[in-house]
C-alpha positions as CSV (number, residue, x, y, z in Angstrom):
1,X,-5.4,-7.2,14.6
2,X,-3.5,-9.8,12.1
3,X,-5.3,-11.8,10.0
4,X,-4.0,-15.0,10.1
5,X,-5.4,-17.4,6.5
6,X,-4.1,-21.6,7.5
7,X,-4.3,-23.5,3.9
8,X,-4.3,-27.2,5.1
9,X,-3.9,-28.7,1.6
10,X,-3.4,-32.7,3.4
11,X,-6.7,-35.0,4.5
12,X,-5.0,-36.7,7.3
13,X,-4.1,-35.3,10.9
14,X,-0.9,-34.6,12.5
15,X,-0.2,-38.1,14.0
16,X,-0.5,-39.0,10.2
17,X,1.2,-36.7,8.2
18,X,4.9,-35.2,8.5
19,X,3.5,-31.7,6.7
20,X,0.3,-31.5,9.0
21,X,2.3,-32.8,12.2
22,X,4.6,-29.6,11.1
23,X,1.7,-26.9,10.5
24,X,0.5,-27.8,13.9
25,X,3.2,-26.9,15.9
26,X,4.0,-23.9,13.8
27,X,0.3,-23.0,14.8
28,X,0.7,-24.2,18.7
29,X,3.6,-22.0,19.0
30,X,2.5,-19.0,16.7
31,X,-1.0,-18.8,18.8
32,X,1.2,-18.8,21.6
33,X,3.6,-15.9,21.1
34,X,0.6,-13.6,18.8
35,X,-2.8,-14.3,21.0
36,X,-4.1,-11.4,19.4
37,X,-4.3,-12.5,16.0
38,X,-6.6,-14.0,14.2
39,X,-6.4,-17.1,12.7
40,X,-8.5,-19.0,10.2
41,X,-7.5,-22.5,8.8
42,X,-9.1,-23.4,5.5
43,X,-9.2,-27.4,5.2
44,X,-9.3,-27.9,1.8
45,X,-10.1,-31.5,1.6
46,X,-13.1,-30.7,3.9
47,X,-14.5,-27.1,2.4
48,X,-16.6,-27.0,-1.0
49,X,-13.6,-25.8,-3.5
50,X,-14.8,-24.9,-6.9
51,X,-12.8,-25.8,-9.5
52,X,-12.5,-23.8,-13.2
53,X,-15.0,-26.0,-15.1
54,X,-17.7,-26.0,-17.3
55,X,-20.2,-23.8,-15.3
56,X,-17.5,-21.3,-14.4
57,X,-16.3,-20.5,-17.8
58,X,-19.6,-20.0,-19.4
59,X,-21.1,-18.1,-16.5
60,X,-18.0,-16.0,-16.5
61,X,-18.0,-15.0,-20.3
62,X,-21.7,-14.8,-19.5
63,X,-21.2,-11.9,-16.9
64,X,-18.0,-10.5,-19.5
65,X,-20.8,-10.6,-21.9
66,X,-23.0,-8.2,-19.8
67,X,-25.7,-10.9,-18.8
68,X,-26.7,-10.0,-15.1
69,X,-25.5,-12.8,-12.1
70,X,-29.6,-13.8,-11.4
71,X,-29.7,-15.1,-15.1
72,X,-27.1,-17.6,-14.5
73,X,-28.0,-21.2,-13.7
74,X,-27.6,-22.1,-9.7
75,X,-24.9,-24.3,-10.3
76,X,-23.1,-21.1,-11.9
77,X,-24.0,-18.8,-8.5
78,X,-23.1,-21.0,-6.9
79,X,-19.6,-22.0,-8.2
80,X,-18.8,-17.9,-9.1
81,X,-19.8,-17.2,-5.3
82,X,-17.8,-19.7,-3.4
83,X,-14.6,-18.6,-6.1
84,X,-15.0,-14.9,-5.2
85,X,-15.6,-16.0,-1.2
86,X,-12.1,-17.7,-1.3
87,X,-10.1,-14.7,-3.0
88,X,-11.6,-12.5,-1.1
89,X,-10.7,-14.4,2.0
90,X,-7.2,-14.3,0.8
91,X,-6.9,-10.7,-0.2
92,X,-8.2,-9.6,3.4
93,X,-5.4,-11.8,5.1
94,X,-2.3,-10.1,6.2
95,X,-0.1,-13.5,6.8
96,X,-0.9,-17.1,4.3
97,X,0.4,-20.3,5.5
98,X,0.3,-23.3,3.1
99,X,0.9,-26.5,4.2
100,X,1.3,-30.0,2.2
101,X,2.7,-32.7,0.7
102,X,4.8,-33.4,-2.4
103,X,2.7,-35.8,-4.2
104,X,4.4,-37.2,-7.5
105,X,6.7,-34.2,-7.7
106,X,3.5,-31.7,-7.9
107,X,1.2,-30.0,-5.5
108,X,-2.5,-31.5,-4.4
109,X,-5.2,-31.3,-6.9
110,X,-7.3,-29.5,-4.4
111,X,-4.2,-26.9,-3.5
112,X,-4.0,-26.2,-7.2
113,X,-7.6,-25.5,-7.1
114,X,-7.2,-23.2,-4.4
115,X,-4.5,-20.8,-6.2
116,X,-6.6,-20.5,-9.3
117,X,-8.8,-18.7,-6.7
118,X,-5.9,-16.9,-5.9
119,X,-4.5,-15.9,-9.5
120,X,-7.1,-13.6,-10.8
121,X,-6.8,-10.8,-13.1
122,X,-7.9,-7.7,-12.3
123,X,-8.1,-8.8,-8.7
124,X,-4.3,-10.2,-7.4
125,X,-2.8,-8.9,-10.2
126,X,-3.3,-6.8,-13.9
127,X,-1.7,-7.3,-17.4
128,X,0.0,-3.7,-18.1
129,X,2.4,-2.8,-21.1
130,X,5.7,-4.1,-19.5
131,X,3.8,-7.5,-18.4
132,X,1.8,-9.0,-15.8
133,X,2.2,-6.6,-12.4
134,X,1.1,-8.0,-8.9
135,X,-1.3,-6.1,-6.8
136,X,-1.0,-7.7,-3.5
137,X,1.2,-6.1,-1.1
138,X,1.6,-5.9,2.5
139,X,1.4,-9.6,3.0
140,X,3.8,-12.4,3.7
141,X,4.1,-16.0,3.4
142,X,5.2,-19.0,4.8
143,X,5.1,-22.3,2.8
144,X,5.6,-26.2,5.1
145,X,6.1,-28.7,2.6
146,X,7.1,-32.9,3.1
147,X,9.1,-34.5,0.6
148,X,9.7,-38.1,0.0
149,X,13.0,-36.9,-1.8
150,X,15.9,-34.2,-1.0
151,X,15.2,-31.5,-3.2
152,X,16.6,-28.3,-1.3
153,X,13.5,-26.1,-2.9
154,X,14.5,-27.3,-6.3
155,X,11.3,-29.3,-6.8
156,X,8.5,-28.4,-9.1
157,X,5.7,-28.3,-6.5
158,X,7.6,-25.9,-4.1
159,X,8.6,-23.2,-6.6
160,X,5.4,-23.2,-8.1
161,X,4.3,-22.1,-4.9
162,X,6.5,-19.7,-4.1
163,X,6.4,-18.1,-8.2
164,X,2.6,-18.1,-7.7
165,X,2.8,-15.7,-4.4
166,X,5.7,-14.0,-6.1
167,X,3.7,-13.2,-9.1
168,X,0.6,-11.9,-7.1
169,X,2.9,-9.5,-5.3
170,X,4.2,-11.6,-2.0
171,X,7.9,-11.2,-2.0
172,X,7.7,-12.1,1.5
173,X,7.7,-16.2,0.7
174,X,9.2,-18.6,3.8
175,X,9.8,-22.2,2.8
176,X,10.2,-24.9,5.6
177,X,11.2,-28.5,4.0
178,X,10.5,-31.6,5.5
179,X,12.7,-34.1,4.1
180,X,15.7,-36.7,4.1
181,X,14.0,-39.2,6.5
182,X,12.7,-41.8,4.0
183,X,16.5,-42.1,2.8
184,X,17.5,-42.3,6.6
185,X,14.5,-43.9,8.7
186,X,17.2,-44.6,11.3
187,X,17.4,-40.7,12.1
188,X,13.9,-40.1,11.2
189,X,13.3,-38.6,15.0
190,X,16.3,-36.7,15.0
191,X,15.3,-35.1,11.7
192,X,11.8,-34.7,12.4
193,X,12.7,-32.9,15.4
194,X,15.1,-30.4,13.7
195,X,12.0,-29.3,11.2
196,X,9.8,-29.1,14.7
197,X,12.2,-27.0,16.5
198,X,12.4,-24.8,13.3
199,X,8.6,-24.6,13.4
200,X,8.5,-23.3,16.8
201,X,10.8,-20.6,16.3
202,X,9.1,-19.4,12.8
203,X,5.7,-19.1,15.1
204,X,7.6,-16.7,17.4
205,X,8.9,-14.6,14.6
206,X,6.5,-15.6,11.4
């Protein structure tokens, strides 16, 4: 069975949002065409997401240090726990799909968040002699972004994602735009179709 790991990195719905609008019928038709995979969809705007702070850098230079995990402070279990949870929920998926919205030419805080959970030495990938070496393989990805702009996949936020999988070992990165209707809301159905119809097919074949 395929494992099947949904990053919802928006807070609002589909009859809200372009991106989220988009992941749903990518996942209406994907369930469709693979009913015997599994999928899980991480809301990250409604899941408890630690970010690298205060508590996780001293409790881990604590555990570098040799100190056991039960002499930590709770609010260090707990933060080191949830971080491990959510990169080991990623390194037992065999298919990621990341879904948001371009927000001031950058990713969402809470996505960012995410992929630091996601980036981890020793883990997702290793420092050797000729440079850092990914150690995820087998996995492929599929990234539905919306853009206020036209970028064509030059932005910042959309090649960060795609360098982040890269560098982790996914060479396997598919990138589905949504854009060009805030400079023509006359065709904004038209063009909002097109990116539909393309999401339907990518859950047939994704």
């Amino acid at each position: 069975m395929t494992s099947v790991l949904v990053v919802k990195a928006h807070p609002l719905t589909a009859e809200e949002s372009r991106s989220v609008k988009t992941l749903s019928t990518f996942l209406t038709s994907y369930k469709e065409n693979h009913p015997e995979d599994e999928v899980t969809v991480l809301e990250l705007y409604r899941e408890d997401l630690p970010e690298i702070d205060e508590d996780l850098l001293l409790g881990w230079e604590a555990l570098r240090a040799g100190a056991e995990f039960t002499t930590l402070s709770e609010n260090q279990r707990q933060k080191i726990a949830r971080f491990n949870e959510l990169t080991d929920q990623f390194l037992a998926s065999d298919k990621i799909v990341i879904a948001n919205a371009l927000w001031n030419l950058n990713i969402p805080t809470k996505l960012k968040a995410w992929f630091d959970t996601v980036n981890v030495a020793g883990k997702t990938f290793r420092y050797t002699d000729h440079g850092p070496k990914g150690l995820v393989s087998g996995k492929k990805a599929l990234h539905i972004q919306s853009n206020g702009g036209i970028y064509n996949g030059q932005d910042f936020a959309s090649q960060y994602v795609k360098e982040i999988l890269n560098f982790v070992g996914i060479d396997q990165v598919e990138q589905l735009f949504i854009e060009g209707i805030d400079y023509a809301p006359d065709r904004a159905e038209e063009l909002m179709q097109a990116v539909l119809d393309k999401a339907t097919e990518l859950g047939k074949n994704f």
